[in-house]
Residue, then its C-alpha position, 0 to 999 in steps of 0.5 A: x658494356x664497354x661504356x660502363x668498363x671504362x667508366x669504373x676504370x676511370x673511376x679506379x684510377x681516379x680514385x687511386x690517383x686522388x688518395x696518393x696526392x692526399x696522402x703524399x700532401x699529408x707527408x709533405x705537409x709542415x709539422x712533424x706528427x712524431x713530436x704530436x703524437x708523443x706530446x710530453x715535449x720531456x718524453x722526446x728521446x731518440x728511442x722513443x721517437x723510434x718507437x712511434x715511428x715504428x708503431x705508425x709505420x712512419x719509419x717506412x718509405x712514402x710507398x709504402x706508408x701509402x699501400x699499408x694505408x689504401x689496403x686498410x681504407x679499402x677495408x674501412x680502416x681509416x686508422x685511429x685519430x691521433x688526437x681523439x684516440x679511437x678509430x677514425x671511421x667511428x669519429x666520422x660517423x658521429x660527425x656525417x650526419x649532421x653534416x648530411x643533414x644540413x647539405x639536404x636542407x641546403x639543397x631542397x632551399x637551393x633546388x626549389x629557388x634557384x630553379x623556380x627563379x630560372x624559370x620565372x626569369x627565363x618566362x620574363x625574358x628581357x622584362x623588369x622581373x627578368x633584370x631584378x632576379x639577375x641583380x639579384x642573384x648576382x649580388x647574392x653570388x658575390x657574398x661569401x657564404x660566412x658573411x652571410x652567415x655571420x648577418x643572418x646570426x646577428x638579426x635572426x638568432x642574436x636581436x630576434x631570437x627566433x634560432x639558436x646561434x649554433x649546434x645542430x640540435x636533436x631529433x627531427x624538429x630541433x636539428x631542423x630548427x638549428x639547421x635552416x639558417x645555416x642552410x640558407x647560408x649555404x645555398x644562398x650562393x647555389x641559388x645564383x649558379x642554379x636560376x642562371x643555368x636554369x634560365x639560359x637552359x629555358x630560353x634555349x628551349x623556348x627558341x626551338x621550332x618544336x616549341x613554336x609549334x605547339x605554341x601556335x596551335x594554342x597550347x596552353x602556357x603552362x602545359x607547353x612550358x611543362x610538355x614542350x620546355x621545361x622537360x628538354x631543359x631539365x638535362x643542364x639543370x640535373x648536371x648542375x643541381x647535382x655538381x653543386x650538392x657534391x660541392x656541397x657535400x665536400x665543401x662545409x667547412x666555412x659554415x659548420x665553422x660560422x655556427x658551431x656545428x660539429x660536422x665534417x668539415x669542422x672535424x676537418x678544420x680542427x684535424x689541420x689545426x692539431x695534425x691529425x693527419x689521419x683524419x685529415x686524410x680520411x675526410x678530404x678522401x671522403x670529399x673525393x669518393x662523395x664527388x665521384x658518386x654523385x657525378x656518376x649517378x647524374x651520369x646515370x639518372x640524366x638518360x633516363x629524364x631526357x631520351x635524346x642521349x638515351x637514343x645516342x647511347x644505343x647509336x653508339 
């Protein structure tokens, strides 16, 4: 109980935290949204500078800018998009699913790779298989997701035409279709971080007395691997699996970008480019509250797949 108390206080104050910083960077950034919001450069006088200034509550101190703003997110009110001109919260959620769609598809590429790749590595420690899933993944990690995501459109969408060069489709089928070669290029990157913990994590359980045991008394592999490994592993490889699609979730911009793909992050993109600062505001707090959500379900889930932190829980 006192766990769970301290965990929602911190939660509460990380958040209150986080959304200050966003909001006190947005009022510290270049640019003065005054002048965007009135546009007409011919329209600028002082008394029509006052008027903005008092429609958007930008007369007032940062403060207090700050608390009229947290007690209207906190309802839902994101405010309204200076370039768009209707409520962020409507503009959002246009933009989340197809942002939603393409981390899913990026993390079921990811999660079925990345862990089968760690456990074949980790079964072949120290053999060729085991180097060659190293190397490769390695390099895999050191090419930036764009990069990728650029040859990928040049062989598979330009010269073969087997997908469209960008969007991100409709319906079932079509979104899928548009989707898988940014998702690929999304997850590339994953696969490396993920066999890696994988395998680490696997080898560590193949060392342990337990498993020895059941070894010699003729276990069979694929059943020791399942009973005795795989199950004590899964622990790290839930926690990363799980940091890597919040990472995801916050973290879309350069790919959205690479394949046109009117997502969050290429909302986010274009809010910069224009100082939309009430976009720009309610995406990066939405990369905070998404992060915060999927950690604490890990926190929940991960005592449930291993009972050993189950048991220290309850010692303490």
């Amino acid at each position: 109980m006192i766990r769970a108390a301290t965990r929602i206080a911190g939660m509460i104050l990380t958040l209150v935290v986080s959304s200050f910083v966003i909001f006190a960077a947005m009022y510290a950034a270049p640019g003065d949204p005054v002048t965007f919001l009135i546009g007409n450069p011919e329209n600028i006088t002082p008394e029509r500078i006052a008027e903005v200034k008092a429609q958007y509550n930008l007369d007032q101190p940062l403060i207090v800018q700050y608390g009229l703003w947290a007690s209207q997110a906190f309802i839902g009110n994101l405010g309204t998009s200076f370039q768009y001109h209707q409520p962020v919260a409507e503009l959002m959620a246009t933009r989340l699913p197809a942002t939603l769609a393409l981390v899913a598809i990026a993390s079921v590429l990811f999660i079925v790779a990345g862990v089968g790749l760690g456990i074949l590595s980790a079964l072949r420690q120290g053999k060729r298989t085991d180097s060659t899933i190293t190397a490769a993944t390695t390099l895999a990690a050191s090419v930036p997701s764009f990069v990728i995501g650029l040859l990928l459109v040049s062989i598979f969408s330009v010269q073969l035409g087997w997908f469209p060069v960008s969007g991100a489709g409709e319906g079932f089928l079509d979104r899928l279709h548009h989707l898988v070669l940014p998702a690929v290029a999304l997850a590339v990157g994953a696969v490396a971080i993920v066999s890696r913990v994988t395998r680490q994590s696997m080898v560590e359980q193949l060392s342990m007395d337990h498993v020895e045991a059941a070894r010699s008394f003729g276990l069979a592999p694929a059943k020791l691997v399942r009973r005795h490994v795989l199950r004590n592993a899964w622990g790290p490889i839930l926690t990363m699996v799980a940091l890597v699609v919040a990472s995801m979730l916050a973290g879309t911009v350069v790919v959205e970008s690479v394949f046109g793909i009117s997502g969050v992050g290429k909302l986010l993109v274009d809010a910069i480019n224009t100082h939309d600062f009430p976009v720009v505001q309610a995406v990066l707090l939405y990369m905070v509250i998404t992060y915060m959500v999927v950690t604490t379900l890990v926190d929940l889930v991960h005592p449930l797949l291993d009972p050993r932190i189950k048991a220290k829980d309850k010692k303490s």
